[in-house]
Structure formats: C-alpha cells, structure tokens
C-alpha positions as CSV (number, residue, x, y, z in Angstrom):
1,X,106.0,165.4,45.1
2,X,103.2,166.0,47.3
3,X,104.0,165.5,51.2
4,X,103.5,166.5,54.7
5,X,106.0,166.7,57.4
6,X,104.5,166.2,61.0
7,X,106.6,167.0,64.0
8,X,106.2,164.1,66.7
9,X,109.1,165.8,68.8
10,X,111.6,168.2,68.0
11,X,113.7,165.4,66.4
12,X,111.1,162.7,65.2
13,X,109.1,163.6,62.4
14,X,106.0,162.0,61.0
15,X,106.3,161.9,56.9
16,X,103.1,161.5,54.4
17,X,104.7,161.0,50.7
18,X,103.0,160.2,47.5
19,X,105.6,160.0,44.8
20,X,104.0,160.2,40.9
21,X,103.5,156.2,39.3
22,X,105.4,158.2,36.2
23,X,108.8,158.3,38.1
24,X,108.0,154.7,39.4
25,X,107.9,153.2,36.2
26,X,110.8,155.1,35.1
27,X,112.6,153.6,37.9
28,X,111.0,150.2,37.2
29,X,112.1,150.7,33.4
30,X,115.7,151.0,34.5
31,X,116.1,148.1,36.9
32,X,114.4,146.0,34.2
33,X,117.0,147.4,31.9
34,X,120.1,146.2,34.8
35,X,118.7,143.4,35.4
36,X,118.6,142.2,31.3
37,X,122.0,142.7,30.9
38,X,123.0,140.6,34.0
39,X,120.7,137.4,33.7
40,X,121.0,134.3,31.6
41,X,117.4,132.7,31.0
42,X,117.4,129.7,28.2
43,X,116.1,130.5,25.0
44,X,117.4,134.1,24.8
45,X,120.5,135.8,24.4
46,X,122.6,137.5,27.3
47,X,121.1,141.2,27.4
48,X,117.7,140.2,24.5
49,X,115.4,138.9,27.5
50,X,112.3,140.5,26.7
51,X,110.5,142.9,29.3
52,X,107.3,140.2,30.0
53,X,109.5,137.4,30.2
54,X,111.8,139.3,32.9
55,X,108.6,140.5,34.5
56,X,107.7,136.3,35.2
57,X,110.6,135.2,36.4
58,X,111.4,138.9,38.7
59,X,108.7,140.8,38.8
60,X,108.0,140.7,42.7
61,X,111.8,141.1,43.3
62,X,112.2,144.1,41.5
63,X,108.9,146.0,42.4
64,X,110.2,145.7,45.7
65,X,113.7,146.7,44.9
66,X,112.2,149.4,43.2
67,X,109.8,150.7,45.6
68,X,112.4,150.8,48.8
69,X,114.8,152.7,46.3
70,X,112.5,155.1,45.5
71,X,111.1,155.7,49.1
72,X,114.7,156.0,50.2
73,X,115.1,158.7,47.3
74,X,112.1,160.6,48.2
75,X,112.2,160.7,51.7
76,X,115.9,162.0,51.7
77,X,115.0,164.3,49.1
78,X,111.9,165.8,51.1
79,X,114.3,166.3,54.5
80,X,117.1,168.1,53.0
81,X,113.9,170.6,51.2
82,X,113.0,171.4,54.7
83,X,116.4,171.5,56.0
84,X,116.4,168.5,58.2
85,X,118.8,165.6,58.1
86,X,117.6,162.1,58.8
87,X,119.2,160.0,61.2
88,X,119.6,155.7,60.5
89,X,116.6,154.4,58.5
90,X,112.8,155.5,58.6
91,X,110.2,152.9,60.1
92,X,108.0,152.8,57.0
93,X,104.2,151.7,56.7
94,X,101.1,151.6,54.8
95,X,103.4,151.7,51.2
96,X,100.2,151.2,48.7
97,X,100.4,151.9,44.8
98,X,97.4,149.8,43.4
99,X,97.9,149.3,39.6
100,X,95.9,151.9,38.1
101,X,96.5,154.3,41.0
102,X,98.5,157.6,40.1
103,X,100.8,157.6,42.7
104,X,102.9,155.6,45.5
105,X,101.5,156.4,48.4
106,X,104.1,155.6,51.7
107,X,103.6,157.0,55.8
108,X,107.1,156.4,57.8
109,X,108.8,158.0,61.0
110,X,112.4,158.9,61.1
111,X,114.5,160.3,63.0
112,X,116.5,163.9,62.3
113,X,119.0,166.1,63.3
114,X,117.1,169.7,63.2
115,X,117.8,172.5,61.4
116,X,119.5,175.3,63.6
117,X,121.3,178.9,62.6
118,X,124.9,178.1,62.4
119,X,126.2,181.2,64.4
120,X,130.0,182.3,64.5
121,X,132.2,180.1,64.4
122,X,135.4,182.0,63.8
123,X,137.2,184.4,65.3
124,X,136.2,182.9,68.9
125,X,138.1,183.8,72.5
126,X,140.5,181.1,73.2
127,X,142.4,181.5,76.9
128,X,144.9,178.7,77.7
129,X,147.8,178.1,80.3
130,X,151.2,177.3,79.5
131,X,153.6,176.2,82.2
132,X,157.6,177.5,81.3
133,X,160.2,174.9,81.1
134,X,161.8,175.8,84.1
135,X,165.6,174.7,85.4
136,X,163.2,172.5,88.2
137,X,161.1,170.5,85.9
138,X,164.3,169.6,83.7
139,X,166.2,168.2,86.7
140,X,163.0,166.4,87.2
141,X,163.3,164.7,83.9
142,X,166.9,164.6,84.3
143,X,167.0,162.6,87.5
144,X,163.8,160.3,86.4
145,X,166.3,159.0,83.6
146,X,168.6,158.6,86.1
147,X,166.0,156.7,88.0
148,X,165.7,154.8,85.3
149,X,169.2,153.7,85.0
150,X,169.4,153.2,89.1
151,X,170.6,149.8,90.3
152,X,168.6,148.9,93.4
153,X,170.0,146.9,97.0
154,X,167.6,145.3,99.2
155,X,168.4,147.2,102.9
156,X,166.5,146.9,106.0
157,X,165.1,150.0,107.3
158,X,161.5,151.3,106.9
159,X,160.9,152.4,103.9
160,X,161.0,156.0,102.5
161,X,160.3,158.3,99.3
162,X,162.6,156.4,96.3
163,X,162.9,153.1,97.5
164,X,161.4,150.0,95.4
165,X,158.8,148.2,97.8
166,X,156.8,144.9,96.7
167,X,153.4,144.1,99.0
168,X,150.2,142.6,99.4
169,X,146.8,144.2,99.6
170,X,143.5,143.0,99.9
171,X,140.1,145.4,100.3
172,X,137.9,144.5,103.2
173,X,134.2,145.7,103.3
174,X,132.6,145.6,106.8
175,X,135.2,143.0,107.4
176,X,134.9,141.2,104.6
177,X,136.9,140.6,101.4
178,X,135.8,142.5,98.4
179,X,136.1,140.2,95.1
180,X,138.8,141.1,92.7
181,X,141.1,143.3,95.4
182,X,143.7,141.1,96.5
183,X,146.8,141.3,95.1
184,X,150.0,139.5,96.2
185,X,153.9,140.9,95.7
186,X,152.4,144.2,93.9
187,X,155.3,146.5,93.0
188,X,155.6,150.3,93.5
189,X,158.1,153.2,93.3
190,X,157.7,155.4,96.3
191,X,157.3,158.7,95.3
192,X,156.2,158.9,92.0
193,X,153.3,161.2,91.1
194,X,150.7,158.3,89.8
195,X,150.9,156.6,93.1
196,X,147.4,156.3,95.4
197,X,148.7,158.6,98.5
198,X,146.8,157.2,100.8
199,X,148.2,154.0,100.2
200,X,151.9,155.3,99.8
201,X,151.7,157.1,103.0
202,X,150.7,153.7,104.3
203,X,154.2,152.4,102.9
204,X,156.6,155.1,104.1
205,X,157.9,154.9,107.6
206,X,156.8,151.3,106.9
207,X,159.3,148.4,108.3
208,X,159.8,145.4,106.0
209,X,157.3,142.8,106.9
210,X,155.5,145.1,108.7
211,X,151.5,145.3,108.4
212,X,148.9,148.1,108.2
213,X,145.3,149.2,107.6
214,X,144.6,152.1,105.9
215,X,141.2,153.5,104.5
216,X,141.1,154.8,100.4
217,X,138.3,156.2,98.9
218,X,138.0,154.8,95.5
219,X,137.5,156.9,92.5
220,X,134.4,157.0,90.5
221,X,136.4,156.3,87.6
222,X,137.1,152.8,88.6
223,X,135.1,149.2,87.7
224,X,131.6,150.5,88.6
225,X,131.8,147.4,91.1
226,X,134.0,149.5,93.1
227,X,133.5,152.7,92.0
228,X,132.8,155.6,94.6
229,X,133.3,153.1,98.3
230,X,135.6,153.5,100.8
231,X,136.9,150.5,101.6
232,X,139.7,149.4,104.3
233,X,142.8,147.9,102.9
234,X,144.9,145.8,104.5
235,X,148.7,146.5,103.3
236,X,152.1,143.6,104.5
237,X,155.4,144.9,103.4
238,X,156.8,141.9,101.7
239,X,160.4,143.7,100.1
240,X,162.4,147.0,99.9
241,X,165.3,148.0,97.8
242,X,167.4,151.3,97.9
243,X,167.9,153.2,94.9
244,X,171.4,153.8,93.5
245,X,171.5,156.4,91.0
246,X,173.9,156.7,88.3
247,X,176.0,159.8,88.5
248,X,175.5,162.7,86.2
249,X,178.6,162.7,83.3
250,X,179.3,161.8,80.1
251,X,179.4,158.4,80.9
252,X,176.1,158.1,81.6
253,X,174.8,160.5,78.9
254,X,176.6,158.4,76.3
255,X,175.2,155.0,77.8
256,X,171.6,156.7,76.9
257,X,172.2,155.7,73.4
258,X,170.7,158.9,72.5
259,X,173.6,160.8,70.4
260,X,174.8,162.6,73.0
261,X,177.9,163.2,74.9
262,X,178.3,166.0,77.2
263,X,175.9,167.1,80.1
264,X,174.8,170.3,78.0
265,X,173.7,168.4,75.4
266,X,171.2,166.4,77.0
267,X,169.8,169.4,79.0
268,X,169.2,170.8,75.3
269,X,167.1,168.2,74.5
270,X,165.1,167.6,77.2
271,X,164.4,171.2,77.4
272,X,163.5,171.3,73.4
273,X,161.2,168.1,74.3
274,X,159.4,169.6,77.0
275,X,158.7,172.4,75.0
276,X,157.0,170.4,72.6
277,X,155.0,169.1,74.8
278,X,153.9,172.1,76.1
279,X,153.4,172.8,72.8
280,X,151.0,169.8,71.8
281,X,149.1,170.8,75.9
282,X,148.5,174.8,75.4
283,X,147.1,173.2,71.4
284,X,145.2,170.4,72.9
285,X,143.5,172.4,75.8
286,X,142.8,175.4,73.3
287,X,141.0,173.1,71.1
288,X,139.0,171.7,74.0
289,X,138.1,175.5,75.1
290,X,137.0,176.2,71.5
291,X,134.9,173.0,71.0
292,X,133.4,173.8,74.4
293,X,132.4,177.5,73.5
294,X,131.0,176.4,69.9
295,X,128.7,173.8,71.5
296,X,127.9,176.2,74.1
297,X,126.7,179.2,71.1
298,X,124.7,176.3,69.8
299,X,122.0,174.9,71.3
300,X,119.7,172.7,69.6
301,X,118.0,169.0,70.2
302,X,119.8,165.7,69.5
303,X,118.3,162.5,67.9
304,X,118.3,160.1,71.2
305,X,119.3,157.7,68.7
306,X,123.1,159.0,68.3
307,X,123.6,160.1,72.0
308,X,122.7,156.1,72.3
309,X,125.3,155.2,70.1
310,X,127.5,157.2,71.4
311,X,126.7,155.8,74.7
312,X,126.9,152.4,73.7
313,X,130.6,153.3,72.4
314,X,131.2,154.6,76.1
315,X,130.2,151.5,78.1
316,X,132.1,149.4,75.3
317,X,135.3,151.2,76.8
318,X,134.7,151.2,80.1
319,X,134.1,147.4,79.6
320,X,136.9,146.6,77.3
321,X,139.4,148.4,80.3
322,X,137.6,146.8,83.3
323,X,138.6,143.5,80.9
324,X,141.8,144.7,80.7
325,X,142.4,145.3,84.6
326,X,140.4,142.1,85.6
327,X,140.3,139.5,82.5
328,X,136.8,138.1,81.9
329,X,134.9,140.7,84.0
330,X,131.8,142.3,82.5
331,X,129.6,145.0,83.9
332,X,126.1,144.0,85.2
333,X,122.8,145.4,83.8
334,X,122.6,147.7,86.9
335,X,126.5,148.8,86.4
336,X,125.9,149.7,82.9
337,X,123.0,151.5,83.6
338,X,125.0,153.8,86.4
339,X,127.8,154.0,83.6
340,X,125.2,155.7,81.3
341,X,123.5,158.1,83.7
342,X,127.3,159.3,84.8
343,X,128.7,159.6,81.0
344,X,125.4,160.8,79.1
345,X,125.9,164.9,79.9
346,X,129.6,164.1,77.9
347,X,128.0,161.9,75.3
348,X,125.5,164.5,74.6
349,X,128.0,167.4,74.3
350,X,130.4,165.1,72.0
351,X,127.2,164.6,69.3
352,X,126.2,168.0,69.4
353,X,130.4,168.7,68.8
354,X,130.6,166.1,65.8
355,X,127.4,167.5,64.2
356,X,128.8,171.6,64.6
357,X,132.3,170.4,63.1
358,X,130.4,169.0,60.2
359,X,128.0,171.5,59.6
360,X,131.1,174.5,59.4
361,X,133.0,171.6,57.2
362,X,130.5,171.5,54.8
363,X,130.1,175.3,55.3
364,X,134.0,175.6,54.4
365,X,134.4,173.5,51.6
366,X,137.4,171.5,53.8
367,X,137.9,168.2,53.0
368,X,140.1,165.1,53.2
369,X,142.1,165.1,50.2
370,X,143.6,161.6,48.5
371,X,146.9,162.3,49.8
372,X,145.8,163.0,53.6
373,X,144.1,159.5,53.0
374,X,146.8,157.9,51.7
375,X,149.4,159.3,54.3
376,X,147.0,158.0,57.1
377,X,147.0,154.6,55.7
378,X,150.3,154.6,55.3
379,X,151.6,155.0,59.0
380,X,148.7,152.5,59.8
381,X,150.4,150.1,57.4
382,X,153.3,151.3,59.3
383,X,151.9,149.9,62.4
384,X,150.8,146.9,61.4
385,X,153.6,145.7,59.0
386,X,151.1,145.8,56.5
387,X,151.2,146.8,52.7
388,X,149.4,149.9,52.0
389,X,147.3,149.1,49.2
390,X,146.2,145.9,51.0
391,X,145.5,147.4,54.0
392,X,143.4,150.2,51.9
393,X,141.2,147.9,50.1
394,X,140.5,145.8,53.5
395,X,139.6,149.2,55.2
396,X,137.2,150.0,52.2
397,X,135.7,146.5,52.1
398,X,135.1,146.6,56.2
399,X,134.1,150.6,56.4
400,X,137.0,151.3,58.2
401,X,137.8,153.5,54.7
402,X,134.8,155.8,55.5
403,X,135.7,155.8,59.2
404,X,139.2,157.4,58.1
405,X,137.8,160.0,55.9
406,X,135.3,161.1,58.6
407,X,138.1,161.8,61.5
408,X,140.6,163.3,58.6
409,X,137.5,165.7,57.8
410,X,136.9,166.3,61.9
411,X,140.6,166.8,62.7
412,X,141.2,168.7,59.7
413,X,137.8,171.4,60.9
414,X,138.6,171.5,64.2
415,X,142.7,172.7,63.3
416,X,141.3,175.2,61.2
417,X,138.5,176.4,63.7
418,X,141.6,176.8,66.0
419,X,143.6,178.6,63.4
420,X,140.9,181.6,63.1
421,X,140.6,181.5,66.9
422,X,141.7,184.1,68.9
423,X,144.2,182.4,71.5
424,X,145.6,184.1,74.0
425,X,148.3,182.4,75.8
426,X,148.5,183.0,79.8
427,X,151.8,182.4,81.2
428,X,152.0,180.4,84.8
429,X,154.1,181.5,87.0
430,X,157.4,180.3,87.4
431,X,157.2,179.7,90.9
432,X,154.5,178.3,91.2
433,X,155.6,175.8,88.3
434,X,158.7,174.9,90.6
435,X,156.5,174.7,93.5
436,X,154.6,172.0,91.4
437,X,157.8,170.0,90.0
438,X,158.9,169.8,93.9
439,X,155.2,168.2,95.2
C-alpha cells in the first residue's frame, strides 16, 4: 500500500494513501454480497438479487460505505506500521478513485499518540509514610462516637471548643454583599478538624447573640466566583448548646448496635479499623508515588485533543459541585477559562498516566477477565437494586460496558505495577502522631 506519512507536529500527522482498486472491489464484492442477503426487491427471491440490479437501487450507498471502510482500514493499518496510534477520527480529503484508475487515492490529518521507548517500569523506588495507631488517635475515635451519641442543652455563656453553635454569615466586598454568601441559622461543631479556623476562632469566646467581623481568605479550590479573595464576613451568634457525653461502659458500647459489649472490645475494633485504613493510605499514596515516577521516566508529547477531553471532564466536575453547593449556578466563559489554565498541568500528567498504564498492560498481557466484569456489575446492581444481567446489557447498549472493562484493565496495571515496586515503608513518629491527634 503505497503511502507517505508527514509530520505537521510531533502529534499531528499528514497521511498520503493510495490503496490498490483490487482490494476495493473485493470489499465492494462483499458488501454487495451483505447486502443480497438482507434486502427484499420484487421480482426476486430473498438472497437471488442479482449484482446489477443491487448496483441500481444501492450503488452510491455502498461505494460510499465501502470507501470510508476501507480508508478507516488502511489508515489504521499504516499508523500501527510506523508505530503511531491515532487519536478520534482523521479529517479526510481529496478521496478520488476514477473508474479505470488503479487505485483509491485519499490525503487526511489525524491526530496520534507518538511512539516512545517504554523504559522500566518495574522494580521502581516506592517511599511512603505510615502513621501508628497510637493509644491518642483511638481515644480520638472513641470519644467522636461518644460525640456522636452526646445529648446537647442550650446554656448561656460564650461559646467554647465542643459546643453546638447555629449563626448567620454573609461575605462583604469593599462593603458590599457578595452574591451567594449569606447564609442564615448555619450549624457547626466547634472543634472539629474540617472547620474554617478563621471563622471558628471568630465563634469561640463568642457570647450568644453576639456579633463579629472577621477576614477569610478563600481557597482556590472554591466556585471560581470566589475563588482566591479575601473577603470580610460578618458572623451573629444566633444559638449554643453544651455537649453531654455519654459515659464510657458497657452500656454505651452495647447501645452502638455493633456486637459488642465490654470496653476492650470496642477498643479492638477500632484499632483493627484504623489499621486498615492505614492500610488502604500507605497503598493509596504508594500508588500515587509510583504513577508519579513512571510519568516522570517518560516524557513524550500528548495529542491536545485528549488533554482537552480530559479537561472538559475537569470543568464538568467543578461545575456539577459548584451545582451542588449553589443549585442552578454555572461557571462563566472567563471562569471556565481560569478553571482550565489552573487544572491543565494535572490533566496533562493524568493522559500521559492512562496512556503508560496501557502501554505496560498490553506489554503484560493483563487483562480484565469475564469474572472481574461480572463481579463489578454485580455490586453495581448491588447499588442500584438492579438485576445483573439487565443492568449488563444496558451498560453494553450505552458504552458504559467498555468504560468498565477499561478501568478493570487500569486498576488491574496499576496493582500489579505496585506489586513489583520496591516500597519501603517509613514509620512516623509516635509523637509526633499524638502531637497531631491532640491539634
């Protein structure tokens, strides 16, 4: 198949095919042959239409079927020669095959990931941190179940660390209101670790009905309409109630409705569930350190055209959450314009991620096999109190069938990249743990 492959930029290429008539008309034989069997035209049996008579009534139809098949063929076929994969669908032009003419003749542009060396891959440095389960976080956990369990009486004193205060807050911007910031009888457990500091210092010494003004810088990770200002909020202490913990006994560890019922017990299994956690933490940051390290080994250019996408998949988030906090809002041109110059460094590192995973799956021969499919779709049916063959053949009819098998294939690359890792496990100290647990 004569062709020549021009380089417009490192990932656009500029193709020039010309694919022999003979494999045309073999091509054009075959549809013919299809579309016989599947036609009724009066006067002739199911499957006994004869060629010319086919050639009247489709001929335009399938040529063209014909010759977007076989450009599609060709073109793919021509890439993976030279070691390139193509990315969405080629812009294709100037397709000529006159009727005597020897050949199809066809110019297009596409996209394509470049070919690279794929370098190690195994055997790479892993360093993570794991923080002990220590006597101080498990009286944490212990006392935030208690916490949990606390009945709460309304007192009248300023407030302090514990209590269970409800207020009003608005955001003013060079003395005026900013849009979408007020909020009346908001609710908030002093002392808990999520809590904006600026604003719960605000709260604490705080007497009930008392007002004040305090000055939060907001983080870049917030509505893009906010994020980054410092703005002045206005706070009024509108309620306060005390916090009355249960005491720690059996009572209370049997009213958990957790199997339990002595103190020791429940210590047990908090500390086995923190461990786990750990567990899933030191896993989940070593995989990040090993994704990070492979990308970094491995630089090569990236079709714009899937750092978009995955762009576009970025905003959509950051949307669908600012829709989530503030119903009905939507980001501006500008604001998803400022959303796309802060993600794209990440979007660009998670395409060049997905495409290394793939290319050391298809190195390794690993796979998703039918029963890691059908366990996936299971616990989805799960979920969704669905039935699990129904829910497979809507997935398969919607793509989301092929969007499974892909992650199942990602996951399944990355756990064994971190299996022939070399991990080494650091230790934090104790002490500084407690310090930690005690902030």
């Amino acid at each position: 198949m004569p062709a020549t492959v021009s380089d417009i930029d490192a990932c656009t290429k500029r193709l020039e095919v010309s694919v022999p008539r003979e494999e045309v008309l073999r091509e054009m034989d075959r549809a013919f042959a299809r579309l016989s069997g599947r036609v009724r035209i009066k006067g002739f049996r199911k499957g006994k239409v004869p060629r010319q008579i086919l050639e009247r009534y489709y001929g335009e139809e399938v040529q063209a079927e014909v010759v977007n098949r076989v450009i599609g063929t060709s073109y793919r076929q021509l890439l993976v020669e030279r070691g390139m994969r193509p990315v969405g669908e080629p812009n294709v032009t100037d397709i000529s095959m006159e009727k005597d003419a020897p050949e199809l003749q066809y110019k297009a542009t596409v996209e394509v990931i470049p070919p690279f060396e794929l370098g190690g891959y195994t055997g790479l440095a892993v360093t993570v941190t794991r923080r002990p389960v220590t006597e101080e976080a498990m009286e944490a956990q212990i006392r935030l179940l208690r916490q949990r369990a606390a009945h709460f009486h309304e007192v009248d004193r300023p407030a302090q660390a514990g209590d269970y205060v409800q207020f009003d807050i608005e955001a003013f911007e060079e003395g005026e209101p900013v849009p979408g910031t007020k909020g009346e009888n908001q609710a908030m457990l002093l002392g808990e670790d999520e809590n904006e500091k600026a604003l719960e210092d605000a709260l604490i010494g705080m007497p009930l009905g008392g007002e004040k003004e305090v000055d939060i810088q907001i983080p870049d990770t917030a509505a893009p309409a906010l994020a980054g200002k410092a703005l002045r909020f206005k706070v009024q202490l509108k309620g306060l109630k005390e916090p009355h913990l249960p005491d720690l006994n059996e009572e209370f560890v049997r009213s958990l409705g957790r199997g339990f019922n002595t103190v020791e017990e429940l210590r047990g299994q908090i500390r086995r569930e923190m461990e786990t956690v750990e567990d899933a933490q030191v896993r989940g940051q070593g995989m990040g350190e090993l994704l990070r390290g492979l990308v970094e080994a491995h630089p090569f250019e990236v079709p714009p055209t899937l750092v978009k996408a995955e762009l576009d998949e970025r905003v959509r988030e950051v949307e669908r959450r600012l829709g989530r906090e503030n119903q009905g809002a939507r980001l501006t041109p500008s604001q998803q314009d400022e959303v796309r110059e802060r993600l794209a460094p990440e979007a660009l590192g998670r395409v060049r991620e997905v495409i290394l995973v793939e290319r050391v799956r298809e190195k390794e021969g690993i796979r998703a096999e039918a029963e890691d499919v059908e366990a996936h779709v299971r616990r989805l049916a799960a979920r969704y109190g669905m039935d699990p063959e129904k829910l497979k053949k809507r997935m398969a009819m919607t793509g989301g069938l092929d969007s499974l098998v892909s992650n199942i294939n990602y996951n399944k690359t990355v756990e064994w990249l971190y299996g022939q890792a070399k991990v080494e496990v650091k230790v934090e100290a104790a002490a500084k743990v407690g310090a930690s647990a005690a902030q």
